[in-house]
Wavefront OBJ file of the C-alpha trace (Angstrom):
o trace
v 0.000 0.000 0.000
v 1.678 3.034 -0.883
v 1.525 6.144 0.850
v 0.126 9.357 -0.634
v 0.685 12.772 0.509
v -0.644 15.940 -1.739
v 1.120 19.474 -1.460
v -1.291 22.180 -2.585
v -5.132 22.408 -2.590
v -6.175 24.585 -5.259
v -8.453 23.549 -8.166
v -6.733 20.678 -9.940
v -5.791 19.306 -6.546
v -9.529 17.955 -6.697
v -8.626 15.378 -9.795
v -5.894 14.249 -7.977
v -7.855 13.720 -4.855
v -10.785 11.789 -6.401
v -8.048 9.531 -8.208
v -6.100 9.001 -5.231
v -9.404 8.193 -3.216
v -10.771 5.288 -5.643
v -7.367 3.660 -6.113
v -6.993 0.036 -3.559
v -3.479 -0.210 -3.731
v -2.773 3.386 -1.987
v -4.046 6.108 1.000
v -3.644 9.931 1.437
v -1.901 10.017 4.579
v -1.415 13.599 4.743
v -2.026 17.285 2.918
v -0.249 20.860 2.896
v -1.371 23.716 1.888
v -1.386 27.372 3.629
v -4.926 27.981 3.537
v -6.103 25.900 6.711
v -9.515 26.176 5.763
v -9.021 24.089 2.939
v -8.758 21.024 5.792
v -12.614 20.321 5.179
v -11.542 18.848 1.529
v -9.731 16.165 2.875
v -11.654 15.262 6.631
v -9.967 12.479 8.103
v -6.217 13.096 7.116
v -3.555 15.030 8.172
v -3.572 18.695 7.782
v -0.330 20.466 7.296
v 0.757 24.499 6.652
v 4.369 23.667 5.955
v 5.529 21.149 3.380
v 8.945 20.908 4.895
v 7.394 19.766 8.230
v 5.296 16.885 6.637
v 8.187 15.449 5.086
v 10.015 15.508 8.148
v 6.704 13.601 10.087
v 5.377 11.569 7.799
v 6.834 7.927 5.665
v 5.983 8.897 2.545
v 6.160 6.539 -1.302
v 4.170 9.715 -3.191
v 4.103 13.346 -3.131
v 1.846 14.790 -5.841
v 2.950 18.565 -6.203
v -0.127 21.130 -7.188
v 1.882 24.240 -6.794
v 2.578 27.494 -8.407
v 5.093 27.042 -11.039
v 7.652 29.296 -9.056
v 7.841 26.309 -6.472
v 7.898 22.873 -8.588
v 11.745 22.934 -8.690
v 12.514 23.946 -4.815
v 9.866 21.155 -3.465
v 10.592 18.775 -5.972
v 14.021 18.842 -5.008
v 13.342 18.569 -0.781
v 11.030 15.165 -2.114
v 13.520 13.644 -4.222
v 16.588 13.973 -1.428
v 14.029 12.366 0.592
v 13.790 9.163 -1.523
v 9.933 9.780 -2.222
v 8.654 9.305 -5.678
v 6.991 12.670 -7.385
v 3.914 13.121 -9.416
v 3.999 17.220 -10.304
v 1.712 19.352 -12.012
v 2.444 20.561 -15.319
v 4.676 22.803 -16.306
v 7.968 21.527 -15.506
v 8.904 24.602 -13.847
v 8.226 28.141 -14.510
v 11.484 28.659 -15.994
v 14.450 27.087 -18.893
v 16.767 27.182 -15.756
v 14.445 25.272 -13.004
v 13.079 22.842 -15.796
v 16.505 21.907 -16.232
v 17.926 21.804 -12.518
v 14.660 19.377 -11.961
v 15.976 17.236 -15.448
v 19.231 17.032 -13.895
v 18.039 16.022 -10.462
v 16.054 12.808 -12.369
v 19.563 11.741 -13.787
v 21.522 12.198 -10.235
v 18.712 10.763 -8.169
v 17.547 7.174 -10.592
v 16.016 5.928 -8.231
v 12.958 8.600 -7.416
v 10.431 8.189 -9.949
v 9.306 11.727 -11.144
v 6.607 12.039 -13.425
v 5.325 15.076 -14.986
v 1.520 15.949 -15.132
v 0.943 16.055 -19.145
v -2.034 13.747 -19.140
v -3.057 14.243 -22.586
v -0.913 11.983 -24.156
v -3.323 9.210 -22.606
v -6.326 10.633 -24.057
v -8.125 7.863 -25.913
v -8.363 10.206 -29.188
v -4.746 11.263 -28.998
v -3.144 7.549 -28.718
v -5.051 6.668 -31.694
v -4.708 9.476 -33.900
v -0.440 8.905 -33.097
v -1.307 5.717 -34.202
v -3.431 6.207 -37.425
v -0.636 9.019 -38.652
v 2.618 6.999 -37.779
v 1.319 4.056 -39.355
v 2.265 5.607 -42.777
v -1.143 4.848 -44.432
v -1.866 7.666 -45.487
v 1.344 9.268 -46.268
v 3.613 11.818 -44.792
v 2.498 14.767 -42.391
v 2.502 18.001 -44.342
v 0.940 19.778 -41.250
v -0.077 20.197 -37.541
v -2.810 22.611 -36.591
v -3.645 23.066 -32.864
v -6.257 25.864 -31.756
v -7.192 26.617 -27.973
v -9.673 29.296 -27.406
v -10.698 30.139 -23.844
v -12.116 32.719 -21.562
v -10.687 33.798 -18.081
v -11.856 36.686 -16.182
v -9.839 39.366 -14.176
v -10.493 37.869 -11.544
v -8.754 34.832 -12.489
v -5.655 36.362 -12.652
v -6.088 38.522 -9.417
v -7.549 35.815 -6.829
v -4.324 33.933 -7.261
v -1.990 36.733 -8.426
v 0.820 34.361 -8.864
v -0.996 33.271 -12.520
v -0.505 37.194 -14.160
v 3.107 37.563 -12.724
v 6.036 36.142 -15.122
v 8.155 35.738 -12.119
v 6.153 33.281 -10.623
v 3.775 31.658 -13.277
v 6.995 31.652 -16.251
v 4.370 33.086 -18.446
v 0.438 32.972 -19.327
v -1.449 31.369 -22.253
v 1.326 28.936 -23.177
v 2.677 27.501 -20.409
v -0.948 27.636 -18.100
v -3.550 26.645 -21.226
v -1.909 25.960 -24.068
v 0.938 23.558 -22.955
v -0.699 20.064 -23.616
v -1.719 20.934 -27.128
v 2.100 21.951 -27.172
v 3.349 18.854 -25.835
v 1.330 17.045 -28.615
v 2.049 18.553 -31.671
v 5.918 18.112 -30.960
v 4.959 14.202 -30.071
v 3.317 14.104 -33.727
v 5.662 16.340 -35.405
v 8.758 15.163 -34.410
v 12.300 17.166 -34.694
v 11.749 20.770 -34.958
v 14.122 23.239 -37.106
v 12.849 26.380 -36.352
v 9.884 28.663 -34.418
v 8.671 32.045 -35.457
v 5.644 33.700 -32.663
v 3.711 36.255 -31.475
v 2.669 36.944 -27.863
v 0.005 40.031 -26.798
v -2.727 41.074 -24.713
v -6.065 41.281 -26.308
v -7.326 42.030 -22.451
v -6.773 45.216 -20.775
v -5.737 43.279 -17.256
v -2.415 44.514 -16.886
v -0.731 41.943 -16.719
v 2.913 40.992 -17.899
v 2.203 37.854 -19.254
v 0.578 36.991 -22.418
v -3.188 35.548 -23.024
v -2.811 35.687 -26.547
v 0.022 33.653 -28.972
v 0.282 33.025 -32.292
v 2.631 30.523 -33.614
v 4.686 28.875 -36.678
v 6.838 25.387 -36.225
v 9.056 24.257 -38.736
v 9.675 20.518 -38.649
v 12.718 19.170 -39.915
v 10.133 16.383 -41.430
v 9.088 19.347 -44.172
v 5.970 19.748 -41.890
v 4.374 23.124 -40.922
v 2.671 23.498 -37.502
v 0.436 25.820 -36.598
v -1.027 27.091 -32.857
v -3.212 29.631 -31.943
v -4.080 30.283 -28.376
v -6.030 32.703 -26.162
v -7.522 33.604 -23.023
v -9.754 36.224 -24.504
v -12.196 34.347 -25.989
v -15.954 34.822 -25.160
v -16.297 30.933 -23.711
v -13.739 27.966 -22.829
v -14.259 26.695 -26.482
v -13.456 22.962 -27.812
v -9.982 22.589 -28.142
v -8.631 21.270 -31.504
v -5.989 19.435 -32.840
v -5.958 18.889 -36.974
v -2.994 17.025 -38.467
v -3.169 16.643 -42.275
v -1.391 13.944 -44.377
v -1.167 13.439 -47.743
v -4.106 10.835 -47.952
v -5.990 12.179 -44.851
v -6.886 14.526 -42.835
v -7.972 14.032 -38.724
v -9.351 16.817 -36.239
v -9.903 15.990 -32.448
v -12.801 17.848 -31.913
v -14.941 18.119 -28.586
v -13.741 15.203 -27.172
v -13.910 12.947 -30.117
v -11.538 12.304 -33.044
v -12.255 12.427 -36.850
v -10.878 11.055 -40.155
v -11.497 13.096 -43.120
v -10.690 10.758 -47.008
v -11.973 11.851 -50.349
v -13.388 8.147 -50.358
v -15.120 7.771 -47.451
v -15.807 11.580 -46.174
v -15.802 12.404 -42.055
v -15.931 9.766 -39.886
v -15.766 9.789 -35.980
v -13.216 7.554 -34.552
v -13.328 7.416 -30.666
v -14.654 9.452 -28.117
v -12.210 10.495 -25.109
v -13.563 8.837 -21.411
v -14.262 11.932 -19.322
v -13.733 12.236 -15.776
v -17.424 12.337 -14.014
v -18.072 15.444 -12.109
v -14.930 17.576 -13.229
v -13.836 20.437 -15.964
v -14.929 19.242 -19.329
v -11.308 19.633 -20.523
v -9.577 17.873 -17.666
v -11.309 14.008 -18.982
v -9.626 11.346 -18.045
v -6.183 11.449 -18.272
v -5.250 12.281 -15.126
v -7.078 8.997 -13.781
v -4.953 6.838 -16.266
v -1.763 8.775 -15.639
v -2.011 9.081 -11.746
v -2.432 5.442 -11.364
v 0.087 4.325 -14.098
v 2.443 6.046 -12.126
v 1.698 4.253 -8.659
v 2.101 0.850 -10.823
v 5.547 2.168 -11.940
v 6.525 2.621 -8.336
v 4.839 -0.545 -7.122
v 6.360 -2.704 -9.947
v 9.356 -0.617 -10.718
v 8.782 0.680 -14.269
v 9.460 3.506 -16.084
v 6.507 3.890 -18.550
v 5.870 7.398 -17.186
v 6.284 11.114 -18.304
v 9.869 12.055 -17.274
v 11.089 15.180 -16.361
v 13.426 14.978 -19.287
v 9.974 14.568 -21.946
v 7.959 17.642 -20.440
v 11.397 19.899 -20.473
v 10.732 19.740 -24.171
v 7.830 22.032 -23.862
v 9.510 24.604 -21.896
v 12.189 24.941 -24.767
v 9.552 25.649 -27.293
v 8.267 28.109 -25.066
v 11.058 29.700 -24.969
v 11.680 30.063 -28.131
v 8.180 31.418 -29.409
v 9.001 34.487 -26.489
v 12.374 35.069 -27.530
v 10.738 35.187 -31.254
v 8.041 37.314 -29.927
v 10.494 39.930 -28.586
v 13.176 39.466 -31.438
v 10.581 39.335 -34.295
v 12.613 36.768 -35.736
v 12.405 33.281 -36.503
v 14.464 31.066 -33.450
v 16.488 28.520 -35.447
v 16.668 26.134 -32.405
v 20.624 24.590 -32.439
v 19.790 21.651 -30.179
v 17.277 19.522 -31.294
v 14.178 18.777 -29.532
v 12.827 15.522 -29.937
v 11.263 12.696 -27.181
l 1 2 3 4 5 6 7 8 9 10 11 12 13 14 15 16 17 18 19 20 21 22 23 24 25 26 27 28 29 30 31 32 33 34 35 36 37 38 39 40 41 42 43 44 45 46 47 48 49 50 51 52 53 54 55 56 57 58 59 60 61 62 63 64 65 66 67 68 69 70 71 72 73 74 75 76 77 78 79 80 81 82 83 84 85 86 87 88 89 90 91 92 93 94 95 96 97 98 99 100 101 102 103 104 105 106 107 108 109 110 111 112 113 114 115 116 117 118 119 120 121 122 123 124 125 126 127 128 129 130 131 132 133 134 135 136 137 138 139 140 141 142 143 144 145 146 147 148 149 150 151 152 153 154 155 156 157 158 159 160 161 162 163 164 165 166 167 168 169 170 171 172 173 174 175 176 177 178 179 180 181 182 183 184 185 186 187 188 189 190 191 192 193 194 195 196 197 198 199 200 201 202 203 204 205 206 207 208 209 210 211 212 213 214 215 216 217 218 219 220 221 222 223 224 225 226 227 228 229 230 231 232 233 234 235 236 237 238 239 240 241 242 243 244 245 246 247 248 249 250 251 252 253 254 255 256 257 258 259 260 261 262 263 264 265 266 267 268 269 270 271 272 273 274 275 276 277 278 279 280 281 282 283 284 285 286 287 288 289 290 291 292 293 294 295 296 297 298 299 300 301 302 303 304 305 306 307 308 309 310 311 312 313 314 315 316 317 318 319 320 321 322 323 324 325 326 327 328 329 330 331 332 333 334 335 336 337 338
């Protein structure tokens, strides 16, 4: 039976919860967060204010980490000189530097599991459409389109101020929203050559990060990608993810994923399993990830997201600001591929 702590209460901490809750083989021994109040989410288990002091009390296999961005590489760090395995909320880390320090603390520490929340690789539509457009059917990629349109208020931004300050958050649209769809159009498109991007405000909230970027990816494949995301939208729209092939053409789509032939027209594929009773846009990959990461601990695999896969993300990131500020296209001299 291994033993579950959680550090950090705020919204997504609920998904975590629920999963750790319905799975047998483990038990939430204890929580942290500075907002006491927050102890009537979790009745029953032990309530801490400081992190440092619960790994001190408590014998811990788990941490799951549901912080700010600003503090994924400092108590990531105190859990894996502990020995205790880490399941932390996407991003990496709010910055290149951190992202990197946490990358480096995988490879010096082997044996602490640390798996990064980017749960929409599991998503029933996206492991199929990888499938159907690396199977070489229906020809080569010629280009990844990946559109996420949503609305947050002032408020958002102010009620947890951390989120509209680039010191703590490492940025807005891309690296709160937009990072997933990120993550999977570099798993689809492979190698990338070069990035060319805008970032701006379309919302007068004073803020200094974005909630609006447009962006260009050049794959060394000869394929073009394409994202477009916002906070500025009327509604939390549908996200969607198009990739086009020579022979086909599929869209992911409110939860469902599409094929598109001259032959045979549109035609639905699969449907994504959603979470019951959470954000439409959180489904169910959190469930599959969660507990695919207690079976890597229990059985010692490493079929997980490493820190070394989500660091990708942060690199493209940085390149689309550094092209936003630059106006250039970033040729990127590493490369960045999984």
């Amino acid at each position: 039976m291994l033993k579950i702590a959680v550090i950090g209460l705020g919204d997504v901490s609920k998904v975590h919860l629920s999963t750790i809750r319905s799975n047998p083989d483990v038990t939430l021994v204890a929580v942290c967060d500075l907002d006491e109040s927050l102890n009537k989410l979790v009745s029953g288990v032990k309530f801490y204010t400081n992190y440092k002091e619960m790994l001190e009390n408590e014998r811990l296999d788990c941490v799951h980490i549901c912080l700010p961005h600003h503090l994924h590489y400092e108590v990531t760090k105190a859990c894996a000189e502990k020995g205790i395995h880490i399941y932390l909320e996407k991003p990496l880390a709010h910055t290149m530097e951190e992202g990197l320090s946490i990358v480096r603390l995988e490879e010096r520490l082997p044996d602490v599991k640390i798996c990064v929340s980017l749960q929409n690789r599991l998503n029933d539509t996206f492991r199929v459409l990888e499938n159907e457009v690396t199977s070489g059917r229906y020809g080569k990629i010629i280009g990844i389109k990946g559109i996420v349109t949503w609305f947050r208020p002032k408020s958002y931004y102010y009620t947890k101020a951390w989120r509209g300050q680039k010191e703590y958050a490492g940025g807005g649209v891309l690296i709160n929203q937009a990072i997933h769809t990120l993550d999977l159009i570099q798993l689809l498109g492979g190698e990338i050559e070069s990035i060319r991007g805008k970032l701006s405000n379309l919302h007068d909230y004073n803020l200094n990060v974005e909630d609006t970027a447009v962006v260009n990816m050049y794959f060394t494949s000869g394929a073009k990608g394409l994202i477009v995301a916002t906070t500025a939208n009327a509604i939390d729209s549908s996200i969607e993810l198009e990739v086009v092939c020579e022979q086909a053409q599929f869209t992911i789509r409110n939860e469902a994923l599409y094929k598109y032939t001259a032959d045979e027209g549109e035609v639905k594929l699969i449907e994504d399993e959603q979470f019951q009773g959470e954000k439409f846009y959180y489904g169910a990959g959190h469930h599959k990830l969660i507990n695919q990461f207690y079976q890597c601990i229990l059985k010692e695999k490493s079929s997980y997201i490493h820190a070394k896969d989500a660091f990708i993300s942060l690199r493209i990131i940085d390149a689309i600001e550094k092209s936003s500020i630059e106006d250039k296209e970033i040729i990127l001299a590493e490369k960045i591929s999984n």
